[in-house]
MIPAVO-840188 format. One record per atom (N, C-alpha, C): residue in one letter; z negated, x, y negated. Coordinates in Angstrom, 3 decimals. Example, Ala and Ser with C-alpha at 12.3 -4.5 7.8 and 13.67 -1.06 7.14 Angstrom:
REM MIPAVO-840188
R  r         Z         X         Y
R  A    -7.800    13.190     5.690
R  A    -7.800    12.300     4.500
R  A    -7.800    13.200     3.300
R  S    -7.080    12.850     2.250
R  S    -7.140    13.670     1.060
R  S    -7.870    12.900    -0.030
This chain:
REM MIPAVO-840188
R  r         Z         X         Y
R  X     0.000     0.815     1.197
R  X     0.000     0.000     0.000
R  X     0.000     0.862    -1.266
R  X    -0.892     2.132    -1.195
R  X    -0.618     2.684    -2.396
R  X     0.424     3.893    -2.284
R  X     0.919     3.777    -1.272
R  X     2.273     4.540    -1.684
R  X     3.199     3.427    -2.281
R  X     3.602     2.249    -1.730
R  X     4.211     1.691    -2.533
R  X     3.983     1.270    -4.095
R  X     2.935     1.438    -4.120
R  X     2.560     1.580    -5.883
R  X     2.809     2.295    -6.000
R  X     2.477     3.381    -5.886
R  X     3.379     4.746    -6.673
R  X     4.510     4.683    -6.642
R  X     5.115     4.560    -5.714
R  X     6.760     4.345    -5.947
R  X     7.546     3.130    -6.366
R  X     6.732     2.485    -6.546
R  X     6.998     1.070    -7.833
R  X     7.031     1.453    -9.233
R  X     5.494     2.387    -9.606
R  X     5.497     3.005   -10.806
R  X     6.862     3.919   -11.094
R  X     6.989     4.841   -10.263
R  X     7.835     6.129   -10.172
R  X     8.918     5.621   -10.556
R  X     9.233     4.268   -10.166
R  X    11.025     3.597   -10.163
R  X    11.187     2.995   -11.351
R  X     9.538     2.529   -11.560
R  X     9.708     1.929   -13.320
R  X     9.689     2.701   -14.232
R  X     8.711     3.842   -14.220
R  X     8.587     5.094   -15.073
R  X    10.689     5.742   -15.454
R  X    10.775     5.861   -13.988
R  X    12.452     6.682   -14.217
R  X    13.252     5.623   -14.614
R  X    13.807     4.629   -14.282
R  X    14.264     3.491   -14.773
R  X    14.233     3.366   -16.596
R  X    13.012     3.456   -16.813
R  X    12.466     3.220   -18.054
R  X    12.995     4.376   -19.319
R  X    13.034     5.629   -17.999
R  X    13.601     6.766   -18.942
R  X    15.358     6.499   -19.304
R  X    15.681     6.273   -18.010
R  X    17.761     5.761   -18.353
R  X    17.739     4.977   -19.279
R  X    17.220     3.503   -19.456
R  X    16.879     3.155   -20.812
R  X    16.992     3.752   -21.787
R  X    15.738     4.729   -22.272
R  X    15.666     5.261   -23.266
R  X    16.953     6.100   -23.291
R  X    17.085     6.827   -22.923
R  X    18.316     7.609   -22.724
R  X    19.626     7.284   -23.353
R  X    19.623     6.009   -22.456
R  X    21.387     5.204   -23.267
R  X    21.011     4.248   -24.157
R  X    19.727     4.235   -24.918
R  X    19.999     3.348   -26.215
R  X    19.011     3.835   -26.920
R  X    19.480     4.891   -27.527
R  X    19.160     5.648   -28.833
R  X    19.413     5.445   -29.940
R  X    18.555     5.588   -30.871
R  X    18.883     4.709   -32.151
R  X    20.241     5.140   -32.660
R  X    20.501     4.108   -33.372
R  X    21.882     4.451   -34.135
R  X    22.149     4.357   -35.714
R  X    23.265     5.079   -36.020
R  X    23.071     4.916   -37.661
R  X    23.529     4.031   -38.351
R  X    23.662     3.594   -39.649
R  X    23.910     2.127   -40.113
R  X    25.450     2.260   -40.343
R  X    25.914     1.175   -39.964
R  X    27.112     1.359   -40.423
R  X    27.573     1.422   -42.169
R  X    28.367     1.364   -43.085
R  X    28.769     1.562   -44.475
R  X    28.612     0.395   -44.908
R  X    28.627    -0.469   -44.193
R  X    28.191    -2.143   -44.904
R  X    27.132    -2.850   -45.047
R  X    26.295    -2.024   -44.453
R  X    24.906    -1.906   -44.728
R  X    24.162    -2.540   -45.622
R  X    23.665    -3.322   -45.694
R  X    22.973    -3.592   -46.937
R  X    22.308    -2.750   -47.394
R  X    21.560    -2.083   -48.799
R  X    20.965    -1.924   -49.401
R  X    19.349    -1.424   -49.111
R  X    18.603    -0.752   -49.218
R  X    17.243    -0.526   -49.117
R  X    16.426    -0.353   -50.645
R  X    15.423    -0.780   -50.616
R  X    14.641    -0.131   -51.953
R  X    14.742     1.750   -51.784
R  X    14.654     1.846   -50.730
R  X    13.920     3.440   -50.748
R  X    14.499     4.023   -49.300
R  X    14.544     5.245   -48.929
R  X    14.936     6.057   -47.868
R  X    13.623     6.780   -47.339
R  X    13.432     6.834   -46.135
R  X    12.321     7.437   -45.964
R  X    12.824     8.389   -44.908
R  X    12.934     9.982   -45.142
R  X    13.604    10.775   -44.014
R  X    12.367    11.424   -43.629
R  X    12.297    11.315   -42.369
R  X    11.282    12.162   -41.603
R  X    11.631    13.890   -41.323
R  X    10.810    14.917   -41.028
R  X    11.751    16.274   -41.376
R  X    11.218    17.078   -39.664
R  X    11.668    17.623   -39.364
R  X    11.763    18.223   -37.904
R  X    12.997    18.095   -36.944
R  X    14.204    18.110   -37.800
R  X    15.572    18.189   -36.943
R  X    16.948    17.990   -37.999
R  X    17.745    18.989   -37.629
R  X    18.962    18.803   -38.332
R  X    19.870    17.528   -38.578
R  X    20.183    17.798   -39.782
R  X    20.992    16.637   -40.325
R  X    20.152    15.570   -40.875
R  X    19.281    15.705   -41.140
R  X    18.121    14.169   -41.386
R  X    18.243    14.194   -42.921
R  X    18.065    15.436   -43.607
R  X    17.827    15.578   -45.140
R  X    19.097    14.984   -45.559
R  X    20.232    15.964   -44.699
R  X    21.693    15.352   -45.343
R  X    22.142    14.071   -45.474
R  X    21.911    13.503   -44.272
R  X    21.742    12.241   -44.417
R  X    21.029    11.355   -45.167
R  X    20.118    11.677   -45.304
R  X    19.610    11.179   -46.788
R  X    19.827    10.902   -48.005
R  X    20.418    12.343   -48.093
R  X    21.066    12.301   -49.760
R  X    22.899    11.727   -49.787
R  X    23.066    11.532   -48.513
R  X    24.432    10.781   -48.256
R  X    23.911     9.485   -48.885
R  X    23.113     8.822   -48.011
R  X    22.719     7.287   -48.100
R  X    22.424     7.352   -49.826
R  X    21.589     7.590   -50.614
R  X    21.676     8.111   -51.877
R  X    22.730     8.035   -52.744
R  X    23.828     8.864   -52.396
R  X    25.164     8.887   -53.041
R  X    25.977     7.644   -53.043
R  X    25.624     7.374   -51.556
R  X    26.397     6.030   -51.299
R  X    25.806     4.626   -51.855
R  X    24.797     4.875   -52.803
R  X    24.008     4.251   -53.660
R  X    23.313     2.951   -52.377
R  X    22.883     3.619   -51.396
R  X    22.030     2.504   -50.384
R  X    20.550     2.744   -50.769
R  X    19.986     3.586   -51.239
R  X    18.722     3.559   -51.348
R  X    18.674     4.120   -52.940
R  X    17.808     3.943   -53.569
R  X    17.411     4.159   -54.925
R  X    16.231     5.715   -55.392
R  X    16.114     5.184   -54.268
R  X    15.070     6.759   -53.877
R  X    14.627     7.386   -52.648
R  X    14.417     8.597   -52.499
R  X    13.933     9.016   -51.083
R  X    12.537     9.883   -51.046
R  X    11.954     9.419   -50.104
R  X    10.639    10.546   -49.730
R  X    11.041    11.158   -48.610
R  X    11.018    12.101   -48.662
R  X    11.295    13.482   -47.493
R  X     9.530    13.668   -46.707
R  X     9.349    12.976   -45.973
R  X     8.041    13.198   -45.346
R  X     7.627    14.180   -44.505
R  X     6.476    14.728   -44.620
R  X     6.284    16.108   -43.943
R  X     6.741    17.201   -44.196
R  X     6.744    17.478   -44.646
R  X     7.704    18.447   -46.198
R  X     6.511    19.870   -46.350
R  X     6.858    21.069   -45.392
R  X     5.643    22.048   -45.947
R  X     5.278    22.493   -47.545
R  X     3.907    22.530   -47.296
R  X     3.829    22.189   -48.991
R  X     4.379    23.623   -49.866
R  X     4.790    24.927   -49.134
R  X     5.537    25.626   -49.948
R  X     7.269    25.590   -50.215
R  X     7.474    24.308   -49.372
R  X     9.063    24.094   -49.865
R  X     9.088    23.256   -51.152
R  X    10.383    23.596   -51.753
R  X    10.132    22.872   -53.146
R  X    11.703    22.129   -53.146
R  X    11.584    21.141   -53.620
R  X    12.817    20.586   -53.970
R  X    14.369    21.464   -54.490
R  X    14.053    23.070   -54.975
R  X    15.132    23.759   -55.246
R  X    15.544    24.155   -53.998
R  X    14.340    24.789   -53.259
R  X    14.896    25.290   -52.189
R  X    15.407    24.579   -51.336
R  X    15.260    23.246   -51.122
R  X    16.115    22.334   -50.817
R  X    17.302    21.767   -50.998
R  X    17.929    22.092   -52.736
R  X    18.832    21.478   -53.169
R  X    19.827    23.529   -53.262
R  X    19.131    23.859   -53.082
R  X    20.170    25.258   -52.641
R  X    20.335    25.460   -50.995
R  X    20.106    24.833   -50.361
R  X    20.739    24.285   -48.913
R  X    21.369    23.354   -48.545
R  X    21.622    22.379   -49.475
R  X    22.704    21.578   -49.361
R  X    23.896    21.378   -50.610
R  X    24.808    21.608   -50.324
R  X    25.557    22.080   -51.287
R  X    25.839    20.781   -52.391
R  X    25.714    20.837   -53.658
R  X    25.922    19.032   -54.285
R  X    25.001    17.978   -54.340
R  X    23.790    18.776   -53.826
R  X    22.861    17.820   -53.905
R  X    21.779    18.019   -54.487
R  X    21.790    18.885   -56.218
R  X    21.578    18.924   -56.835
R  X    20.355    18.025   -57.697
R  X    21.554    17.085   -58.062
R  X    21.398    16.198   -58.958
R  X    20.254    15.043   -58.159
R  X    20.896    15.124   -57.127
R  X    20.144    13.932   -56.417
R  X    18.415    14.200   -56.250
R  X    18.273    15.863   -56.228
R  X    17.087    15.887   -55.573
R  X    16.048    15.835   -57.105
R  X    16.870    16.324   -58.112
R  X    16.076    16.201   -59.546
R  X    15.434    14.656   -59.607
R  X    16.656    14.005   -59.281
R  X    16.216    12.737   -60.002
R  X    15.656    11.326   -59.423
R  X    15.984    12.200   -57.525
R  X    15.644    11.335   -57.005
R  X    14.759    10.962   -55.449
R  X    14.465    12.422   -55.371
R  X    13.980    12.382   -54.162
R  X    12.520    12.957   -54.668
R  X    11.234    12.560   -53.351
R  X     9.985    13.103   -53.776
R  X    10.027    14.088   -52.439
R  X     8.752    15.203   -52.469
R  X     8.761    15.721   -51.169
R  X     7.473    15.329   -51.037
R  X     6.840    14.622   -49.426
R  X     5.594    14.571   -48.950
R  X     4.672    15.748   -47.992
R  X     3.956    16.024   -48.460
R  X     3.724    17.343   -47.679
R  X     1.910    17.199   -46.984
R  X     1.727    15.715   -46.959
R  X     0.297    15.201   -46.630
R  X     0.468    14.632   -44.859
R  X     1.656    14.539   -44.734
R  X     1.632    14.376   -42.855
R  X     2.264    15.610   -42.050
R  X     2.090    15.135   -40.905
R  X     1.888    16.054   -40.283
R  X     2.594    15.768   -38.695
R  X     2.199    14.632   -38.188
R  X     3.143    13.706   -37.499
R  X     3.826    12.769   -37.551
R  X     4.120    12.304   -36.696
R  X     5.092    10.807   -36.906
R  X     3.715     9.548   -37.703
R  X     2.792     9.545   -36.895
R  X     1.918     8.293   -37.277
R  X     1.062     8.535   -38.986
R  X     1.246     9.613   -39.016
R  X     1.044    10.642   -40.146
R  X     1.678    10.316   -41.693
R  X     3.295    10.243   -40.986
R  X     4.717    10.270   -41.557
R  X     4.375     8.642   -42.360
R  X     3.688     7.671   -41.516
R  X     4.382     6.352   -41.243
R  X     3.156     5.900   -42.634
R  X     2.142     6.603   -42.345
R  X     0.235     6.514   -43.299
R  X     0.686     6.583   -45.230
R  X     1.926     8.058   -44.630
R  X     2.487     8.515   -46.140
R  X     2.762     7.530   -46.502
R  X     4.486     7.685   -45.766
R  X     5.501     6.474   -46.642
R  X     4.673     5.175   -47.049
R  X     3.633     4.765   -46.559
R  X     3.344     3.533   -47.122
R  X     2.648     3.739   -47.719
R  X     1.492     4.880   -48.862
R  X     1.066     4.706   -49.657
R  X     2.395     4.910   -50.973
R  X     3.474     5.728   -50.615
R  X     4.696     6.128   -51.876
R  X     5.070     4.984   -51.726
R  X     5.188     4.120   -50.999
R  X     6.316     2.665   -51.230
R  X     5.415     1.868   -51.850
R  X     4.162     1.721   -51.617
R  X     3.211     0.204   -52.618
R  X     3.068     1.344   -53.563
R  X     2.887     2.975   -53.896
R  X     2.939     3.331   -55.574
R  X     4.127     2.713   -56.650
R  X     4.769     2.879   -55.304
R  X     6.485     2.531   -56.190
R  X     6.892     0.784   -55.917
R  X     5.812     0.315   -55.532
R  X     6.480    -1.419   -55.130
R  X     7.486    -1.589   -54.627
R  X     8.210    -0.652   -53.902
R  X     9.087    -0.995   -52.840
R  X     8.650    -2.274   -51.752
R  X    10.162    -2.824   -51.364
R  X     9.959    -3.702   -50.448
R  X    10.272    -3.590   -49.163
R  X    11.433    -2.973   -49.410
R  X    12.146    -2.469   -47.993
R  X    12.661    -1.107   -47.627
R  X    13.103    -0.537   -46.623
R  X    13.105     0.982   -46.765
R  X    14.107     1.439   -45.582
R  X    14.950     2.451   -45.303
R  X    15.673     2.816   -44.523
R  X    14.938     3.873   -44.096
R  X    15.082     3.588   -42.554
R  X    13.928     4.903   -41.734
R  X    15.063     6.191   -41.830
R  X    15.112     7.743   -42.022
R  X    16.273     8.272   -41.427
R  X    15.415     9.229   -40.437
R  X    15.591     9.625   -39.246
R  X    15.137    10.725   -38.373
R  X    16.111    10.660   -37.399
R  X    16.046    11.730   -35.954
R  X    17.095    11.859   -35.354
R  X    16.996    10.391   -34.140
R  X    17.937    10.531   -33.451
R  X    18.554     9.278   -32.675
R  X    17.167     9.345   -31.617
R  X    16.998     9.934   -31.045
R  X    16.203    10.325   -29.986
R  X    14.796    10.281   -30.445
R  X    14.322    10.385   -31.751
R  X    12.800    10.167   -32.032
R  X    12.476     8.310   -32.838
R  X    14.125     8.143   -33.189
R  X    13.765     6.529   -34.086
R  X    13.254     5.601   -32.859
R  X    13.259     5.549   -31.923
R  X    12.205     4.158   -31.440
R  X    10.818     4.676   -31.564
R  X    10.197     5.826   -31.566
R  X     8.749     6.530   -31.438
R  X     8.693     6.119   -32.969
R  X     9.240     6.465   -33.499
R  X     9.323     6.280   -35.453
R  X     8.917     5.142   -35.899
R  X    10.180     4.255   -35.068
R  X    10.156     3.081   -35.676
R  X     8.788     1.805   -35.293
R  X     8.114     2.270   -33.728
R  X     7.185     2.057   -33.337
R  X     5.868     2.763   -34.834
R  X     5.740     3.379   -35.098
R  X     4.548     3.869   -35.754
R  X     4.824     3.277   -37.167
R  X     6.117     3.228   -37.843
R  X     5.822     2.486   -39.057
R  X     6.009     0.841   -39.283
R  X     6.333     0.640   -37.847
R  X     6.097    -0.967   -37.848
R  X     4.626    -1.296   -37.618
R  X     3.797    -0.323   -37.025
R  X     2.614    -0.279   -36.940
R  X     1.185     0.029   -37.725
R  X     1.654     0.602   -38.582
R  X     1.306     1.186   -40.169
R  X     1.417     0.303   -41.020
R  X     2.817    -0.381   -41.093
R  X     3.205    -0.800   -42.032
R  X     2.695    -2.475   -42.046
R  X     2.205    -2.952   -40.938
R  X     2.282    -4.099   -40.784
R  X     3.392    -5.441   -41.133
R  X     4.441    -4.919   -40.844
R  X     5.161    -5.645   -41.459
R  X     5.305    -6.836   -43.451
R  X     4.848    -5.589   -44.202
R  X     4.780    -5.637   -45.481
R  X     5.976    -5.022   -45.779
R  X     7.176    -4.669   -45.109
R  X     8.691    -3.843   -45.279
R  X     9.322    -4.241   -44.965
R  X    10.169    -4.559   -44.719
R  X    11.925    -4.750   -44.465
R  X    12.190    -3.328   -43.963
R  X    12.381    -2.877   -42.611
R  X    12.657    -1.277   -42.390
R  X    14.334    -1.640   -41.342
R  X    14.675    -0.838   -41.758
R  X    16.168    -0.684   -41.288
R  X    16.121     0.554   -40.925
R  X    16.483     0.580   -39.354
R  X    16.491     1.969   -38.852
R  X    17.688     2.587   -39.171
R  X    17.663     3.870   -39.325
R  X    19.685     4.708   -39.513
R  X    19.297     6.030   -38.800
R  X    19.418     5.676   -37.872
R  X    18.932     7.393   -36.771
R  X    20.486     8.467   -37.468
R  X    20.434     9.595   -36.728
R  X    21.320    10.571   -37.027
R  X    21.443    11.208   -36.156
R  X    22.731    11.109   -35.844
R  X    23.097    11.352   -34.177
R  X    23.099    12.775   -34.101
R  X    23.030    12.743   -32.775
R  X    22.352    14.030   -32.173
R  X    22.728    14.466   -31.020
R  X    22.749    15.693   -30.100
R  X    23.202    15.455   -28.607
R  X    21.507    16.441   -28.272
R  X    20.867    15.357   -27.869
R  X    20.219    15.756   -27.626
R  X    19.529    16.458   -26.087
R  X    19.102    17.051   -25.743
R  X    18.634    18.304   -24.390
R  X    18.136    16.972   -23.147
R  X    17.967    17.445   -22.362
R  X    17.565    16.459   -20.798
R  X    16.088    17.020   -21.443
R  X    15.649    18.138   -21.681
R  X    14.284    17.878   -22.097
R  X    13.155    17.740   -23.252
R  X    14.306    17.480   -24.105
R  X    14.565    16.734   -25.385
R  X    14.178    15.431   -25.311
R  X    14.882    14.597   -24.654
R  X    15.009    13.440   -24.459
R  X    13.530    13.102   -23.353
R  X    13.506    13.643   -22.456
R  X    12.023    13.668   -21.272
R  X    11.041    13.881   -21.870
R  X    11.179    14.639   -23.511
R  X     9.403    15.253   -24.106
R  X     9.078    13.548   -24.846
R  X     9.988    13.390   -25.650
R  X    10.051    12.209   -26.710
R  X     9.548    10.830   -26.132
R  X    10.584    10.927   -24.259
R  X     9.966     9.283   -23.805
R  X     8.278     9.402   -23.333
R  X     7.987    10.638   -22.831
R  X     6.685    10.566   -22.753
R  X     5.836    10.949   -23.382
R  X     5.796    11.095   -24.636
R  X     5.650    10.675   -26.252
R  X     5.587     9.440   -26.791
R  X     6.303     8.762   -26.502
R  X     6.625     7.419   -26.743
R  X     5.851     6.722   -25.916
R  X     5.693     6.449   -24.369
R  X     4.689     5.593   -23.593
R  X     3.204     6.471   -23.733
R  X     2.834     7.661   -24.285
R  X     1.805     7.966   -24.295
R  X     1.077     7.073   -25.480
R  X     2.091     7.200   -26.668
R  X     1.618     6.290   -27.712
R  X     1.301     5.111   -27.418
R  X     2.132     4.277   -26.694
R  X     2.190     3.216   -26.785
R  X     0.690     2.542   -26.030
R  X     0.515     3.518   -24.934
R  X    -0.535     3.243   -23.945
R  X    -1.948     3.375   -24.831
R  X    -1.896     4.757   -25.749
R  X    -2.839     5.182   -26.503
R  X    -2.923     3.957   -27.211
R  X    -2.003     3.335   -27.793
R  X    -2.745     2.170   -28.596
R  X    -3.205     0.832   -28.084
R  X    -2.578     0.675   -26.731
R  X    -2.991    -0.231   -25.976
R  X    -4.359    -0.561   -25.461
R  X    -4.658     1.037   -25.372
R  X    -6.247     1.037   -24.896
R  X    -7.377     1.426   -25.787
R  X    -6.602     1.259   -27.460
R  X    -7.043     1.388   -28.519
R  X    -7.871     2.749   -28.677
R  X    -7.476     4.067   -28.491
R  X    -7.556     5.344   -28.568
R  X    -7.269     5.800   -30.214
């Protein structure tokens, strides 16, 4: 009997991972509606750029770059992406008070009620937006309008294996109120 539990678990556990696997977040398409604000999470390529894309493309009005070490500065930022200058003067903040994702999620929602934002575009990579989007729907209590826009990625077999059990650790952790 308890081998077949284990191998009930084992089939749901792996099962659960193909899931995750083939439906990774995705990015918004150009017709997109609109956000008050951009909120890019920082620990993987392409997330910033994307940001200041959505920006240009006048979808968000402003961005917080969350988790942001507190000796990077907005130049040294806007001298790594070429043209994005202007954007970071006038329009992006850097957060440098989290530290993780649930961290990330604590920030953005004290910068969005400073700024009375209503709604917000999540940006992080494809492979971390359901863990993401789990913690600031959870934070946030649904006081946002959040529109996920992951940023695709090809991400590693153990890339993808660290994140899902990341993801059910959280989920369990809050289940059993940890």
């Amino acid at each position: 009997m308890i081998t077949r539990l284990g191998s009930f678990l084992l089939l749901l556990y792996a099962l659960g991972f193909v899931l995750f696997a083939f439906t990774l977040g995705k990015a918004q398409p150009s017709t997109a509606p609109s956000s008050d604000a951009a909120i890019v999470l920082t620990g993987g390529p392409g997330r910033i750029e994307h940001g200041i894309d959505v920006l240009k493309a006048d979808k968000a009005r402003r961005m917080l770059i969350a988790g942001v070490d507190p000796a990077v500065t907005k130049k040294d930022l806007a001298r790594r992406i070429p043209g994005a200058a202007q954007w970071f003067i006038c329009c992006v903040d850097l957060g440098s008070e989290s530290v993780d994702t649930r961290s990330n999620a604590e920030e953005a929602g004290r910068w969005l009620a400073r700024h009375r934002y209503k709604s917000l575009r999540l940006i992080t990579s494809d492979w971390h937006m359901r863990r993401a989007q789990y913690e600031f729907a959870r934070v946030l209590g649904g006081k946002y309008q959040i529109v996920a826009d992951a940023v695709r990625t090809e991400p590693s077999f153990l890339t993808l294996f660290g994140e899902y059990n990341k993801y059910l650790l959280r989920r369990v952790a809050v289940w059993v109120d940890l």
